[in-house]
C-alpha positions as CSV (number, residue, x, y, z in Angstrom):
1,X,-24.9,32.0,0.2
2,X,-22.9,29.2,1.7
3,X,-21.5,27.6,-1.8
4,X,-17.7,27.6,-3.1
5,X,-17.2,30.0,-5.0
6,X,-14.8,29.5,-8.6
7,X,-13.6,26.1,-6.8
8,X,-14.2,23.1,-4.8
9,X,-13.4,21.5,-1.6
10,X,-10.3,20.3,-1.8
11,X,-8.8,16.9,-1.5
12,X,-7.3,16.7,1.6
13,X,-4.1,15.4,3.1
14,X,-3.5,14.0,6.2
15,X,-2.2,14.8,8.8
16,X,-2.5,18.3,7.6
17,X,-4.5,21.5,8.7
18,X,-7.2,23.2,7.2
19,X,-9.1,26.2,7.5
20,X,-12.5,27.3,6.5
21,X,-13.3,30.7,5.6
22,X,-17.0,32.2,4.4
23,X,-16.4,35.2,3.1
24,X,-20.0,37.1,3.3
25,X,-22.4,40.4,3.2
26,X,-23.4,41.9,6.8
27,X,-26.6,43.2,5.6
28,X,-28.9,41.5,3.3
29,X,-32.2,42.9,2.5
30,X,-32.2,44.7,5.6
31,X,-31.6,41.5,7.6
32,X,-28.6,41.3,10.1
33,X,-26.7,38.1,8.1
34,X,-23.8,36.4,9.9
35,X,-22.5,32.3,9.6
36,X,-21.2,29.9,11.5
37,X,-19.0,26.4,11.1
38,X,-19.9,23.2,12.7
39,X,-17.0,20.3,12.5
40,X,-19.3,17.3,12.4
41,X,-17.3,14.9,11.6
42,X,-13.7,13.0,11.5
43,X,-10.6,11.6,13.7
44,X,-8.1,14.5,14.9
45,X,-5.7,14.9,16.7
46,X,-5.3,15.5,20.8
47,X,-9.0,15.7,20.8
48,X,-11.6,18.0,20.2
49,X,-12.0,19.3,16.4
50,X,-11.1,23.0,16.0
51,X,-8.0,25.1,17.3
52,X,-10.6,28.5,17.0
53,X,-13.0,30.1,15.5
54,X,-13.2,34.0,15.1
55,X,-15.0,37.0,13.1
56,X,-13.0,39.6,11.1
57,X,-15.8,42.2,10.2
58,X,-13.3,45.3,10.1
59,X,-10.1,43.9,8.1
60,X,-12.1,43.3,4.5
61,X,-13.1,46.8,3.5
62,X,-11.2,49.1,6.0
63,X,-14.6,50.8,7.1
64,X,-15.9,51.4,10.3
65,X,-19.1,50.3,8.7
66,X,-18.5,47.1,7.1
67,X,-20.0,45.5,4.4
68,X,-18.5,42.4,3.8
69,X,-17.3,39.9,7.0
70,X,-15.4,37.0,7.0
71,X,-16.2,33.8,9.7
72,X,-12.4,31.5,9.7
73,X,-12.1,28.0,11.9
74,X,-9.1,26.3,12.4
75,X,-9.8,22.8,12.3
76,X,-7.2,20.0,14.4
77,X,-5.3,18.2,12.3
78,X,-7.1,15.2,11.3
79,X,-6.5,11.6,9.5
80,X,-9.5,10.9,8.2
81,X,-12.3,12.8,6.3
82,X,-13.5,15.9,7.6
83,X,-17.2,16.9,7.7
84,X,-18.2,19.9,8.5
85,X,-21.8,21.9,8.6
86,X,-22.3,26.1,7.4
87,X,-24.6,27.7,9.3
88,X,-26.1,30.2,7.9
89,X,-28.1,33.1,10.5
90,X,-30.3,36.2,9.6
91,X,-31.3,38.4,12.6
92,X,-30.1,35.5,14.9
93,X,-32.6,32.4,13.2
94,X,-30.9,29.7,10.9
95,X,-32.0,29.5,7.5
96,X,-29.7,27.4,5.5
97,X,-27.4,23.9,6.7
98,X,-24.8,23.4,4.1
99,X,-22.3,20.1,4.3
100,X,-19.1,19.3,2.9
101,X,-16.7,16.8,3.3
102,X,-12.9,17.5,2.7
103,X,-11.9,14.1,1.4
104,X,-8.4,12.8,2.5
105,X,-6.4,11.6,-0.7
106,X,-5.6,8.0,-0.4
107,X,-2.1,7.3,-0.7
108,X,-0.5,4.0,-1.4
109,X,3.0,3.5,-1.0
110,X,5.6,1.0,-2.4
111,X,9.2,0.7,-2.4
112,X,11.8,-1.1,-4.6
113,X,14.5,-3.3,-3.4
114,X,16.7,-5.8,-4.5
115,X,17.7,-8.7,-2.7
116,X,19.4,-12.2,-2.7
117,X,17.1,-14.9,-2.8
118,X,17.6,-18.9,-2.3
119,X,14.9,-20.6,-4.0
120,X,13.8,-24.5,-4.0
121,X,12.7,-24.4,-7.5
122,X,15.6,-27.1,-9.4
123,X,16.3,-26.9,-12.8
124,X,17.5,-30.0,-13.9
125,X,19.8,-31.1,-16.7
126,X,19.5,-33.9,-19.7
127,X,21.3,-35.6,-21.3
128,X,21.7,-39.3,-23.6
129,X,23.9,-41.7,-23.2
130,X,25.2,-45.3,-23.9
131,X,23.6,-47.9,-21.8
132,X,26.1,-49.4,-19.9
133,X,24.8,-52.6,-19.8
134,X,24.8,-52.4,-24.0
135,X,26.8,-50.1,-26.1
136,X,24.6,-50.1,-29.1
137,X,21.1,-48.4,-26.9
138,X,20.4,-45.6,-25.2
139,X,19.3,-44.3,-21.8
140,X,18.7,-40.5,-20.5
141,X,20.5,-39.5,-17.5
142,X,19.2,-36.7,-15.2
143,X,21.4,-34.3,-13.3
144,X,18.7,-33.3,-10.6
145,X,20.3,-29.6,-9.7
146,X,20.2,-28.0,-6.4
147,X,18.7,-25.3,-4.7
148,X,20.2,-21.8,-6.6
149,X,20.6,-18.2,-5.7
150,X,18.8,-15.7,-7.6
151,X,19.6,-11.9,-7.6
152,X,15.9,-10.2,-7.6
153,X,14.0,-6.8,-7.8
154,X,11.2,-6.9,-4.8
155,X,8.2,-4.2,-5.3
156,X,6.3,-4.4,-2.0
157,X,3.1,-2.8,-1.3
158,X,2.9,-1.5,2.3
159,X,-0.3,-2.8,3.1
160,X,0.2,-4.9,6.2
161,X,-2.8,-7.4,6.1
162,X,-2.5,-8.0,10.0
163,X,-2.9,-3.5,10.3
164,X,-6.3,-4.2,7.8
165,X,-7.6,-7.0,10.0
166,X,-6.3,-4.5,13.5
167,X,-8.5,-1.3,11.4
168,X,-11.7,-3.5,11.0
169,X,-11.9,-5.2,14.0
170,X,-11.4,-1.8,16.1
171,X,-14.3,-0.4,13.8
172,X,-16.5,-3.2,15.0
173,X,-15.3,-2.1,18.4
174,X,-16.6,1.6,17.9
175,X,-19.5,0.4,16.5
176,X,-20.1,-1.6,19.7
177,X,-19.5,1.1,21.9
178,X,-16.3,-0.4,23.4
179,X,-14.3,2.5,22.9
180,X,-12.1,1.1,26.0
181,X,-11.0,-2.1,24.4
182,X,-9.5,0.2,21.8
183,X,-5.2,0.1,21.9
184,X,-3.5,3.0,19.7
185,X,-6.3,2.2,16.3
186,X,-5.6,2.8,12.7
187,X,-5.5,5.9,11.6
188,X,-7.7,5.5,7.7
189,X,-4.2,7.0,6.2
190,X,-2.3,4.2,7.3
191,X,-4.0,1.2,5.9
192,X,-2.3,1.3,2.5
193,X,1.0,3.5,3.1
194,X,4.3,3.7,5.3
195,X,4.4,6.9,7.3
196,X,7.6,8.0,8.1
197,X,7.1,9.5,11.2
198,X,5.6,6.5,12.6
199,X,7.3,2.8,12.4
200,X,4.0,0.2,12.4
201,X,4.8,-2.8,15.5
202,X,7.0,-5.6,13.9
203,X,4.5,-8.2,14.0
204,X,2.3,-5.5,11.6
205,X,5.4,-4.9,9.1
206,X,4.7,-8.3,6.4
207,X,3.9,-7.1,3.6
208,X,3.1,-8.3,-0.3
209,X,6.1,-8.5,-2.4
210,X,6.1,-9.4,-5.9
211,X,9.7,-9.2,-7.8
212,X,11.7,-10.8,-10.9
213,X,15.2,-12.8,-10.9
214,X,17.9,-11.1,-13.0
215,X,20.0,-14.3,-13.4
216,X,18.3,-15.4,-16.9
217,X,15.8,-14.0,-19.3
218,X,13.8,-10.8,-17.7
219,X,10.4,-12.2,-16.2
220,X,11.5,-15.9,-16.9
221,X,11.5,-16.3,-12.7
222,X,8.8,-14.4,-11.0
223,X,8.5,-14.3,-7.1
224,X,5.8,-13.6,-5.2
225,X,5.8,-13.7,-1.3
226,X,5.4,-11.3,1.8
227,X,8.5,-9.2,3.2
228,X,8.9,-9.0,6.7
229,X,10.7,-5.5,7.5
230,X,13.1,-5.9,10.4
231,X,14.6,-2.4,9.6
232,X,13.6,0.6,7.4
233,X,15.1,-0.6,4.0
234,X,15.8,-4.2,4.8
235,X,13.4,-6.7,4.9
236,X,13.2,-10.7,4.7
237,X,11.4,-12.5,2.0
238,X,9.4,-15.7,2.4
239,X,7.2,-16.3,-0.6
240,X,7.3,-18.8,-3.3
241,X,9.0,-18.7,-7.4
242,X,7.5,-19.2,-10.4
243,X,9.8,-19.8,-13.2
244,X,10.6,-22.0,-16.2
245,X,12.9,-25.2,-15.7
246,X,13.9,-28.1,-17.7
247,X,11.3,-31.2,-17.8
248,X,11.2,-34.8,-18.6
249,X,8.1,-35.7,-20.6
250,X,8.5,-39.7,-20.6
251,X,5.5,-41.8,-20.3
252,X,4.7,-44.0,-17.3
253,X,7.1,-46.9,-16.4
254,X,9.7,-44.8,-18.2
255,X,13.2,-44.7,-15.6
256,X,16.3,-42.7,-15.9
257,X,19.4,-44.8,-16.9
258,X,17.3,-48.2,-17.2
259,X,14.8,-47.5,-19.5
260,X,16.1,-47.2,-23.6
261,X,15.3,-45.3,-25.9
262,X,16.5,-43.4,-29.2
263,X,17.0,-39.6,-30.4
264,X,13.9,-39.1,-31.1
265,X,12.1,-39.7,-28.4
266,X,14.6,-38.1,-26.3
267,X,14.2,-34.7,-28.0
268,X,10.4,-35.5,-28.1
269,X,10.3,-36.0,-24.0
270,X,12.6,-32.8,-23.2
271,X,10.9,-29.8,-22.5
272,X,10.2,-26.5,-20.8
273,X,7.7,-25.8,-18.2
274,X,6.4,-23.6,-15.6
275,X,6.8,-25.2,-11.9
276,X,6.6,-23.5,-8.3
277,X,8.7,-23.6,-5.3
278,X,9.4,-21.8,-2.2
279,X,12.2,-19.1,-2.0
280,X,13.4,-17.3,0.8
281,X,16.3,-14.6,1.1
282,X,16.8,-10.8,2.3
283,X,16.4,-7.7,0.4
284,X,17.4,-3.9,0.8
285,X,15.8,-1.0,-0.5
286,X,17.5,1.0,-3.4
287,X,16.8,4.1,-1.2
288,X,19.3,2.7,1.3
289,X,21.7,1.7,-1.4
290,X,21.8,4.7,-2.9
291,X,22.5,6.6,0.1
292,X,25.9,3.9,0.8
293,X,27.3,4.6,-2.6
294,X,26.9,8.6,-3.1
């Protein structure tokens, strides 16, 4: 009658083909039964929505008087839902509209590289010593740091915001009717993964990056940023680092190397903290790594 039968409609996958097959009785009741397939909906490929469509009422049983019949249509490959409409027909009239949907599986895709990263972020250094102008009091002295290298692992997420902001505003444009003022759009698949066969434009390839520094303790130095992807596995980083670095509780008034004080409040100022600072640097994707070392 028009329904799956032990099954459902699949999940689809783009950029894929599918066909649709109803499997029915000729005769029903005495009625002359046959069905049809309507693609209603979707984006595909080169235009138009099905390759064919074509009735096989002698291949299923063998007999020159058939029973069963089976109604197949090809549909173009698509990147974005498909809906489609059975039809079913006795003695020529419709009498049942089915629709189905064959949902395209979201994908998101993610790669993970690691990469060499400078970062602004100091970590400075404490210590106490005499006070030169009196031997028998204290000062701290502060060795400031400079900028450091980091050695990182990058996860990026290929989900170019400038592609998201592309997809919507070309769906206002459909929905204004100014199909013309539409340049290559976004196919739904794209949005949230990298599709090898296609390389997005290099103003589209930035991309959210999160990764940790392996110089100290595991998760100790995050980074968080956008990757720029000049080339397929290597990409710049611009973002900013969050990690813990040596601090200098004093109270106001206090000064480096003028202002004394003993032990004890010494160890009672120094600390540890969480500070932010930009970082910038390059990374490469293990894929391509692994491929230069086998």
């Amino acid at each position: 009658m028009g329904s799956p039968i032990m099954t459902t409609i699949p999940q689809g996958i783009p950029e894929m083909q599918y066909v649709v097959h109803v499997i029915y009785n000729v005769e029903n009741l005495g009625k002359k039964v046959s069905y049809g397939i309507n693609v209603t909906g979707g984006t595909f490929t080169g235009g138009g929505r099905v390759e064919n469509g074509k009735t096989n009422e002698g291949e299923l049983n063998g007999g020159a008087d058939p029973v069963l019949a089976e109604y197949s249509i090809l549909i173009k490959t698509a990147d974005s839902n498909i809906d489609f409409e059975i039809r079913r027909f006795e003695n020529g009239a419709i009498t049942t509209r089915l629709n189905y949907t064959i949902t395209m599986t979201k994908s998101f895709t993610t790669s993970i590289s690691v990469g060499l990263l400078n970062t602004k972020l100091k970590n400075p250094t404490y210590s106490l010593v005499n006070d030169p102008a009196n031997d028998a009091l204290k000062v701290a002295k502060e060795t400031e740091g400079n900028n450091r290298g980091f050695g990182t692992v990058l996860a990026t997420l290929y989900t170019s915001p400038i592609t998201i902001i592309k997809y919507y505003l070309d769906k206002k444009k459909i929905s204004q009717g100014k199909l013309t003022d539409i340049n290559n759009p976004v196919a739904d698949f794209q949005l949230h993964s990298k599709d090898y066969l296609y390389m997005r434009p290099v103003w589209e390839r930035i991309y959210p990056t999160v990764g940790v520094g392996l110089n100290d303790k595991i998760f100790q130095n995050l980074f968080f940023g956008l990757n720029w992807e000049f080339a397929r596995g290597g990409s710049i980083f611009v973002g900013g680092h969050y990690g813990k670095v040596n601090v200098f509780n004093a109270p106001d008034g206090f000064e480096f190397q003028k202002t004394n004080l003993t032990s004890d409040q010494y160890n009672l100022y120094q600390n540890v903290d969480w500070r932010t600072d930009w970082a910038f640097g390059a990374s490469v994707d293990f894929s391509i790594l692994s491929n230069l070392f086998k």
